[in-house]
VEXTOR-231767 format. One line per 4 residues: number of its first residue (from 1); for each residue x, y negated, z negated of N, C-alpha, C, O. Coordinates in steps of 0.2 Angstrom, whole numbers. Layout:
% VEXTOR-231767
NUM	X Y Z X Y Z X Y Z X Y Z; ...
END
This chain:
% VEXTOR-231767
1	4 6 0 0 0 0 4 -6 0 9 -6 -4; 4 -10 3 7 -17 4 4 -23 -4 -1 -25 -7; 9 -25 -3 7 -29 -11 10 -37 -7 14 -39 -3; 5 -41 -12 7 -50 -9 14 -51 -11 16 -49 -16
5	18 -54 -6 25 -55 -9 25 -61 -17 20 -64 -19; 32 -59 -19 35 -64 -26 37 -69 -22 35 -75 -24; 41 -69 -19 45 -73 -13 45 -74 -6 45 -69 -2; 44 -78 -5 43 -81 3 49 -88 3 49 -93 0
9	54 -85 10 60 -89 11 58 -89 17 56 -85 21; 59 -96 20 58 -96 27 66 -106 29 68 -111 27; 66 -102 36 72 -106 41 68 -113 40 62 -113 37; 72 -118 43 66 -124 45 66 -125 52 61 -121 55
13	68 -127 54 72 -129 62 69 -125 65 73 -120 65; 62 -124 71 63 -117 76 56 -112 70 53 -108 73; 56 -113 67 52 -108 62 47 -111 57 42 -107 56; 46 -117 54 40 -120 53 40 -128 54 35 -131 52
17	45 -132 58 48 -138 58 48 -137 66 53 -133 69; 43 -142 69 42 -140 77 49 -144 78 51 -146 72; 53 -145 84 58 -147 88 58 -156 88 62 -160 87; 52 -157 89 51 -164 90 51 -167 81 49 -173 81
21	53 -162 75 51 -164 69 45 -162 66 45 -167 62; 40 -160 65 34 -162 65 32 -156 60 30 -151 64; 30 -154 53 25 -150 50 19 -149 52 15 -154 52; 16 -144 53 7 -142 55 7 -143 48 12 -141 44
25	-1 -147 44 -6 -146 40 -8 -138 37 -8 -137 31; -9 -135 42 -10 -129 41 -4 -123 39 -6 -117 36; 3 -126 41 8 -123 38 9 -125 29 10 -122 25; 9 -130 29 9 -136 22 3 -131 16 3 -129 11
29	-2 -132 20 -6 -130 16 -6 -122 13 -9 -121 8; -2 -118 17 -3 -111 16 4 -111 13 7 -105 13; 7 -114 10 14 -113 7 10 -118 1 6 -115 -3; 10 -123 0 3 -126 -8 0 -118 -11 -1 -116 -16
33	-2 -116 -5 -7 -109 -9 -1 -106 -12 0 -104 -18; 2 -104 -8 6 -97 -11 9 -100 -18 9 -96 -22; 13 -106 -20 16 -111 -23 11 -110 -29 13 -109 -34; 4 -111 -28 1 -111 -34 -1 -106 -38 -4 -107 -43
37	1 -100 -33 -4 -94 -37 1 -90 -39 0 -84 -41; 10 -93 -39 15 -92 -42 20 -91 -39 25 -93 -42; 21 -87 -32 25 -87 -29 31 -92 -26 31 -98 -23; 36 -89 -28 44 -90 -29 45 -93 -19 44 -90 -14
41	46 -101 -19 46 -104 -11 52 -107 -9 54 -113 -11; 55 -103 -4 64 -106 -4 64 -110 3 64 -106 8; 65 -117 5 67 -115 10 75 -115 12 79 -119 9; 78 -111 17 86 -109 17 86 -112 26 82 -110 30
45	90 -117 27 92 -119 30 98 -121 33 102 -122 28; 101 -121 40 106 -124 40 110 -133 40 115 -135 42; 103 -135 37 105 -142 37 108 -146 31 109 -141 27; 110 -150 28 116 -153 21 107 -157 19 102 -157 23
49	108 -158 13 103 -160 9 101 -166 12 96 -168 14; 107 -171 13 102 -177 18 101 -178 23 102 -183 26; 97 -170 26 92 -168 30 86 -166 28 82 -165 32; 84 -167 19 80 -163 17 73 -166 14 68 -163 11
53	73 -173 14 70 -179 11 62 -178 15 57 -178 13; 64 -177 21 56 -175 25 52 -169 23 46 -168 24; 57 -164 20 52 -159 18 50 -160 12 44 -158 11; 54 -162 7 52 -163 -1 47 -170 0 44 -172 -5
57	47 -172 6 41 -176 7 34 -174 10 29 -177 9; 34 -168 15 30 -164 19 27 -160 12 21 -160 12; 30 -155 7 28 -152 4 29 -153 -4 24 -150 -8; 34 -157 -8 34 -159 -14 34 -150 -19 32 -151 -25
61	35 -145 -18 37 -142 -20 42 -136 -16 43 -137 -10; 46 -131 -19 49 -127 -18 56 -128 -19 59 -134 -20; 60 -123 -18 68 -122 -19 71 -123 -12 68 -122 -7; 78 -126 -12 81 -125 -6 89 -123 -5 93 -126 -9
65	92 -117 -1 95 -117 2 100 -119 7 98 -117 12; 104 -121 7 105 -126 13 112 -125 15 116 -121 11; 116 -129 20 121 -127 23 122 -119 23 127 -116 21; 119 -116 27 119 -108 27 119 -104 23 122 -98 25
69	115 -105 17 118 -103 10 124 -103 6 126 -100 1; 127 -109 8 133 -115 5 131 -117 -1 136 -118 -5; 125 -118 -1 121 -123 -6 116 -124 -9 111 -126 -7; 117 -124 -18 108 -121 -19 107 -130 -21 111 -133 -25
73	102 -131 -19 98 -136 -18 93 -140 -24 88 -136 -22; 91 -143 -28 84 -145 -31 82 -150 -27 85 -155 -26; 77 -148 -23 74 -151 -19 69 -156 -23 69 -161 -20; 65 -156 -28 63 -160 -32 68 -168 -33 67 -174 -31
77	73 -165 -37 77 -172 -40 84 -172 -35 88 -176 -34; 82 -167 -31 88 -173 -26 96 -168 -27 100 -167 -23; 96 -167 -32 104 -164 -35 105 -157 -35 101 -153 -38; 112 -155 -31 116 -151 -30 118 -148 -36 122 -149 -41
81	115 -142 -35 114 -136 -43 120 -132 -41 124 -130 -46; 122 -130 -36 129 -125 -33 131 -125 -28 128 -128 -23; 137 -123 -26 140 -124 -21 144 -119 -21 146 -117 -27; 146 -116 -14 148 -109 -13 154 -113 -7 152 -111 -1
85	159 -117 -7 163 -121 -3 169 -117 2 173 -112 0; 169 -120 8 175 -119 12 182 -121 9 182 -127 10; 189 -117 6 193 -121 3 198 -122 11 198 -118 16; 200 -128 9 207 -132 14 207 -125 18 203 -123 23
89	213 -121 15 218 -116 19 212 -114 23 212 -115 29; 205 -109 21 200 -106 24 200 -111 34 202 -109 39; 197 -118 32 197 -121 35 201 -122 41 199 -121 47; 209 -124 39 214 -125 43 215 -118 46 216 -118 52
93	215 -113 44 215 -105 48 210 -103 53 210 -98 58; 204 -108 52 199 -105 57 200 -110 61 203 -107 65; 200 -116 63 204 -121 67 209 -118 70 209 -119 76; 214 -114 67 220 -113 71 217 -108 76 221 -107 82
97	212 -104 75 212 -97 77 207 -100 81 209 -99 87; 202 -104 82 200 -105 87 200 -110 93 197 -110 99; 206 -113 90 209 -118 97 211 -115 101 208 -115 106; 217 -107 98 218 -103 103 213 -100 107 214 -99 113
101	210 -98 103 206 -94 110 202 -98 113 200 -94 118; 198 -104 113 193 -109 115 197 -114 116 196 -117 111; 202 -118 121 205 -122 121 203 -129 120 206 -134 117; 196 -129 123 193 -134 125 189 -135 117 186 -140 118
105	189 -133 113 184 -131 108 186 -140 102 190 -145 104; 182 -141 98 183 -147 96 178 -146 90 174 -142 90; 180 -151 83 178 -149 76 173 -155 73 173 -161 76; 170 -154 68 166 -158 64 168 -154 58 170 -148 58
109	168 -158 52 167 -154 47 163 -159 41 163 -165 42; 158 -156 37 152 -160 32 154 -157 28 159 -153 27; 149 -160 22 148 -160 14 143 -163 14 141 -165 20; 139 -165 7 132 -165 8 132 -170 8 127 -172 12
113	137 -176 5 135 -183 10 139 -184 14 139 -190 15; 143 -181 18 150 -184 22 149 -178 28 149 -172 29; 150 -183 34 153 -179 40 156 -183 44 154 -188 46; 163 -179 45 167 -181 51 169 -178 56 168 -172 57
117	173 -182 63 172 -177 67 180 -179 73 184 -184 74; 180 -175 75 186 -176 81 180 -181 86 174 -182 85; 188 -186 92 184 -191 94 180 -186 100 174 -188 103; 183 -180 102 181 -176 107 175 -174 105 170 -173 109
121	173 -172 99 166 -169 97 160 -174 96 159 -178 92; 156 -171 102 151 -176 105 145 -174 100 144 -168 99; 143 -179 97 138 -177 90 131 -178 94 128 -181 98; 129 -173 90 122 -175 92 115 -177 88 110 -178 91
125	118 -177 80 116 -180 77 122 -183 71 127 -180 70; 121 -188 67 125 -190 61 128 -196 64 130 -200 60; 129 -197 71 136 -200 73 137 -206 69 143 -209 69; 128 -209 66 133 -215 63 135 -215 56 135 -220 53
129	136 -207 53 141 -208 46 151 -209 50 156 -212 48; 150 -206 55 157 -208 57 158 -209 65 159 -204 69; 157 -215 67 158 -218 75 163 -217 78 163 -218 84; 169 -215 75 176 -217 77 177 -210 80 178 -207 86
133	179 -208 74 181 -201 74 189 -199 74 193 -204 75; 191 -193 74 200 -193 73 203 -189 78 199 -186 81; 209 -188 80 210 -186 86 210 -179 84 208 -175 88; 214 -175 78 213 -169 75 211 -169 70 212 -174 66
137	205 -164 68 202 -164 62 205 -160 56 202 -158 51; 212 -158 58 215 -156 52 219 -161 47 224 -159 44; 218 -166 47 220 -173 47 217 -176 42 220 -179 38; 207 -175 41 202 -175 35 203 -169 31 200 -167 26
141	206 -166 34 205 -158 29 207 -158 22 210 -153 21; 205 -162 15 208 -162 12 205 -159 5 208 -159 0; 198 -157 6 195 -156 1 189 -149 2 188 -149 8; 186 -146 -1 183 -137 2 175 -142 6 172 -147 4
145	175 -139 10 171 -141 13 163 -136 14 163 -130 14; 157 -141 15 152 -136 16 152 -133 23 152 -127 23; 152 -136 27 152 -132 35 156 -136 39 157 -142 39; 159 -129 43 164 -132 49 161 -132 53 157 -127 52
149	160 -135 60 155 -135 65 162 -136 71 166 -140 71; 161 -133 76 165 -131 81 160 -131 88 155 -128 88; 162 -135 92 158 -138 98 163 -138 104 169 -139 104; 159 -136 111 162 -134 115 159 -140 121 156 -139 126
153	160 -146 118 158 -152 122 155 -155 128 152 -160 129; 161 -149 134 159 -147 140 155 -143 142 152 -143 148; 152 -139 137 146 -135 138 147 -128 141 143 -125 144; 154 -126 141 157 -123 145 156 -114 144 157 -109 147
157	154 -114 136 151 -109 135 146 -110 128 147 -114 124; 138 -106 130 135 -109 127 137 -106 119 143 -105 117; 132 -104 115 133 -104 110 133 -95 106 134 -93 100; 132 -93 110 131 -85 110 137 -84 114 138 -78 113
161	141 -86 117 147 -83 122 153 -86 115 158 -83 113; 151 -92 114 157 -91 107 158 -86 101 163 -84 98; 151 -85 101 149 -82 93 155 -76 96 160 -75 94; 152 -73 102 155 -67 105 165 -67 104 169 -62 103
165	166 -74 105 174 -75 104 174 -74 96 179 -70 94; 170 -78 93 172 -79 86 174 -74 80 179 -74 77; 168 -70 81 166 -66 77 172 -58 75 173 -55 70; 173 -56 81 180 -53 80 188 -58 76 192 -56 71
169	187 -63 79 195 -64 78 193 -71 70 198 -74 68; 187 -71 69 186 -74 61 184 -71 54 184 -73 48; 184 -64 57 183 -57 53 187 -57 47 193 -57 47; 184 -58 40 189 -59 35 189 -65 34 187 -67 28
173	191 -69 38 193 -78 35 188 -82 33 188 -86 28; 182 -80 36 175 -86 37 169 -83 39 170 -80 45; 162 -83 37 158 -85 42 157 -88 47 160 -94 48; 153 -86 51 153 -88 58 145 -85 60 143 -79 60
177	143 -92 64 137 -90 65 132 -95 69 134 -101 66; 128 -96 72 124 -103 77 117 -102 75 113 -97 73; 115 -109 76 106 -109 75 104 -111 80 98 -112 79; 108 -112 87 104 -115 91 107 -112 97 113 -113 97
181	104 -106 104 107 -103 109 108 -109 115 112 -108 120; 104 -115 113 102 -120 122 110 -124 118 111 -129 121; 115 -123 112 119 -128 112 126 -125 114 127 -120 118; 132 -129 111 138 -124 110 141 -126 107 147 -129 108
185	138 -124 101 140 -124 93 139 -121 89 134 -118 88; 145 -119 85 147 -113 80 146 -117 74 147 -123 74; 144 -114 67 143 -116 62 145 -111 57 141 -106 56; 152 -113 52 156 -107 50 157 -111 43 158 -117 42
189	155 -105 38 154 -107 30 161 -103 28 166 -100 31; 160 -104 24 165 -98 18 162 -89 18 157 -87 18; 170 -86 19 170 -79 19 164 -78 14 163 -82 10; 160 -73 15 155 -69 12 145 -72 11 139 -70 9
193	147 -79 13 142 -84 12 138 -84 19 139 -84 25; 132 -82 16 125 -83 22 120 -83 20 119 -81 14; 116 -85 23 108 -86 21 105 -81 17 101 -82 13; 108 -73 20 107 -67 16 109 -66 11 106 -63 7
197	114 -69 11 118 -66 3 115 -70 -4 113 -67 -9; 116 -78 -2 113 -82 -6 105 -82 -9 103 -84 -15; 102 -80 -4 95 -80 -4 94 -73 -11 92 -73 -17; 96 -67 -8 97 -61 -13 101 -61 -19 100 -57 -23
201	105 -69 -20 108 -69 -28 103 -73 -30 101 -73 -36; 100 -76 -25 92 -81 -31 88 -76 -33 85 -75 -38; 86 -73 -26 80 -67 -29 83 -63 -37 80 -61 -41; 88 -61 -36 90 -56 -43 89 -59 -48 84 -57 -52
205	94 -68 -51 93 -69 -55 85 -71 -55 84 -73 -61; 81 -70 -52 73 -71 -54 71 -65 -54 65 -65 -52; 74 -58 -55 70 -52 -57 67 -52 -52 61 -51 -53; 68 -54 -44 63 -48 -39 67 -45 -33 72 -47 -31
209	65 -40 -31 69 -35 -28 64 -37 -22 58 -38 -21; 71 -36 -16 72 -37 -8 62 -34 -6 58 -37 -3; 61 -29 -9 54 -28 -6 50 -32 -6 45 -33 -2; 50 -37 -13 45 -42 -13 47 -49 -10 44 -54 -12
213	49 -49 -7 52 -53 -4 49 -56 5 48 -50 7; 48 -59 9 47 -59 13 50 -67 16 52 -72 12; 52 -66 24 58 -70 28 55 -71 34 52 -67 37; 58 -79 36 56 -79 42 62 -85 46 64 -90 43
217	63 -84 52 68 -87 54 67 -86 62 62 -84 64; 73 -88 65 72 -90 74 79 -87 76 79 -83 81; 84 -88 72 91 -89 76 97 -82 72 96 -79 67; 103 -82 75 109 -80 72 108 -82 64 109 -77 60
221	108 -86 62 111 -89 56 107 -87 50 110 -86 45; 97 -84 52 93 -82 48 95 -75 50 90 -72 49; 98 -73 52 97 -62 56 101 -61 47 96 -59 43; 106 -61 44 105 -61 36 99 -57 32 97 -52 29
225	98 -66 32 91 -67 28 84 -61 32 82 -57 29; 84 -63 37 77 -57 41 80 -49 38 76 -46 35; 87 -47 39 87 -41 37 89 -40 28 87 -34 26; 91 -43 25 88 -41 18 81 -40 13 81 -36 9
229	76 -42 15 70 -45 14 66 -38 19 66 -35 24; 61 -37 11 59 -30 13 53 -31 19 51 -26 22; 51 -37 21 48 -39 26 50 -45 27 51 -50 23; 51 -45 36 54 -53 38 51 -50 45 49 -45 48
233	52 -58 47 47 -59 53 52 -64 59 53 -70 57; 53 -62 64 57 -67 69 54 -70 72 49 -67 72; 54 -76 76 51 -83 78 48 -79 86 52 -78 90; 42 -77 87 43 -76 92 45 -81 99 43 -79 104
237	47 -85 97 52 -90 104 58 -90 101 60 -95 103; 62 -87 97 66 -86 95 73 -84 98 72 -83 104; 78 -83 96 84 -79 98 82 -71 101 80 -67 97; 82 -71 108 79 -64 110 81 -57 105 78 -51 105
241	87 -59 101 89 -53 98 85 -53 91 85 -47 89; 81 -58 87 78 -58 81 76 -51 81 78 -47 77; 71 -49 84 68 -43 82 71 -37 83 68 -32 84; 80 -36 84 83 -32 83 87 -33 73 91 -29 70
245	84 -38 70 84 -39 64 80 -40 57 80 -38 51; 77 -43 63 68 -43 58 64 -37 58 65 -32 62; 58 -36 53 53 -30 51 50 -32 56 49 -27 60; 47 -38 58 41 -40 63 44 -45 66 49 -48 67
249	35 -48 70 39 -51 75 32 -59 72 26 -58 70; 34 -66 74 29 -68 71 27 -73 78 32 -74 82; 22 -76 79 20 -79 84 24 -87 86 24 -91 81; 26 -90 91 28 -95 93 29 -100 85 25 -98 80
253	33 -105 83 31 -110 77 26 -116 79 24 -120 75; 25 -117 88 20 -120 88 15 -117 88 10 -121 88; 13 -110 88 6 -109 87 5 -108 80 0 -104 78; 9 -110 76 8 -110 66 10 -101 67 4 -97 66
257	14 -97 68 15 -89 68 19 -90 60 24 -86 61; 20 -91 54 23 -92 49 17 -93 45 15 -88 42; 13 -98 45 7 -101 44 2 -92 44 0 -88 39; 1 -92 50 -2 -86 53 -2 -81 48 -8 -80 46
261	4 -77 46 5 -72 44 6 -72 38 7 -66 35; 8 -79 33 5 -80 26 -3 -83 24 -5 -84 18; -4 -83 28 -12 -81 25 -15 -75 24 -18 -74 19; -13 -70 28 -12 -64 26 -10 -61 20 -13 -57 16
265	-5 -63 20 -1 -56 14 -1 -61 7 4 -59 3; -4 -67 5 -6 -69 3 -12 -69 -2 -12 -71 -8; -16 -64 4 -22 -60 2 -22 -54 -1 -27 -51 -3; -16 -52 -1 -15 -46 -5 -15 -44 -9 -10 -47 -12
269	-17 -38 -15 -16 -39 -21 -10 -40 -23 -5 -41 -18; -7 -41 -31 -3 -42 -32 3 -36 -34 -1 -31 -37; 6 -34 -34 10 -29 -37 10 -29 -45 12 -33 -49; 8 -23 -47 10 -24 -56 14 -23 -60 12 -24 -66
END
């Protein structure tokens, strides 16, 4: 018998936050429900907290996630409860290892208030915490950082064709991993840290196990989080590979498919 989840973690970007920004009423409201009737609300994203003001404005309740499971969040008060960081050395090794095989390849690196970037790396958002930019970004590298961001500015391969370089020759050093296939950008946290890993040490310390749990995501960076979680659900516009990770499969995010399918299991009884 299926029981209503403890836990519902869900991506933002591509998965309940349409492209153009935009919450449905009908997603807001089925997350309030679940929110009141006790259920544990994380959202786990790949964005730094001052990305996060729109949702703790959209919804006013739930836990966050963020920079890839980098960083546990109080989305209420605003403040940074942990941090799971990139140290220097990490950083400067995955730099080195990827110039080489990506020649053309080019760097950003963030914290949850600070991002910088090479002048080569064409931003496509933040650009005005730093306009200028430095000619090598091993040059800021002086402190652990949340996410390094690796950008292929010519577009020369998309973002699934790096992962494909990455992931062999970053093995050990660092995560690695993309949230969007139309760019060509890599987004590499700290050895061992992922939306999956992170998300599964909140669930423990809150006493609920992976089956009570339920996930939903679009891309690379949520495949993690979708295969931990005794039920998860992939974006049906998603990364074609999602449902080689997820339990299921969830409808478009513009036709409310997250929305959709917690009304449902919502109605469930409870487990005892």
């Amino acid at each position: 018998m299926n029981f209503r989840p403890k836990l519902i973690a869900t991506d933002l970007d591509g998965t309940i936050v349409a492209h153009y920004g935009e919450i449905s009423q009908r997603t807001i409201d089925v997350f309030l429900k679940a929110h009141a009737m006790g259920i544990e609300i994380f959202f786990v994203t790949g964005r730094p907290p001052r990305w996060m003001p729109e949702i703790q404005n959209a919804f006013g309740i739930g836990s966050a996630i963020c920079g890839n499971g980098a960083m546990l969040y109080d989305l209420q008060a605003g403040v940074v409860l942990e941090e799971w960081l990139m140290p220097v050395n990490a950083q400067l090794e995955a730099v080195s290892i990827l110039r080489k095989a990506i020649p053309t390849i080019s760097f950003a690196v963030e914290s949850h208030d600070y991002f910088h970037r090479e002048i080569d790396y064409v931003a496509k958002w933040d650009v005005g915490l730093d306009n200028v930019g430095v000619e090598k970004i091993e040059v800021i590298m002086k402190s652990p950082a949340l996410k390094l961001l690796a950008r292929c500015s010519n577009q020369e391969l998309s973002s699934d064709e790096m992962l494909t370089i990455a992931l062999p020759i970053l093995d050990g050093v660092v995560t690695v991993t993309h949230s969007n296939p139309h760019e060509s950008l890599l987004e590499i946290s700290t050895h061992g840290v992922s939306k999956g890993a992170t998300l599964a040490k909140m669930a423990q310390r809150l006493g609920i196990d992976a089956r009570d749990c339920v996930s939903f995501g679009d891309n690379p960076n949520d495949f993690s989080m979708l295969e931990w979680c005794g039920r998860s659900f992939a974006m049906g516009d998603g990364h074609p590979d999602g449902k080689n990770h997820a339990k299921g499969q969830a409808l478009p995010h513009n036709e409310d498919g997250v929305a959709i399918i917690l009304e449902e299991l919502i109605q469930l009884p409870s487990r005892a």
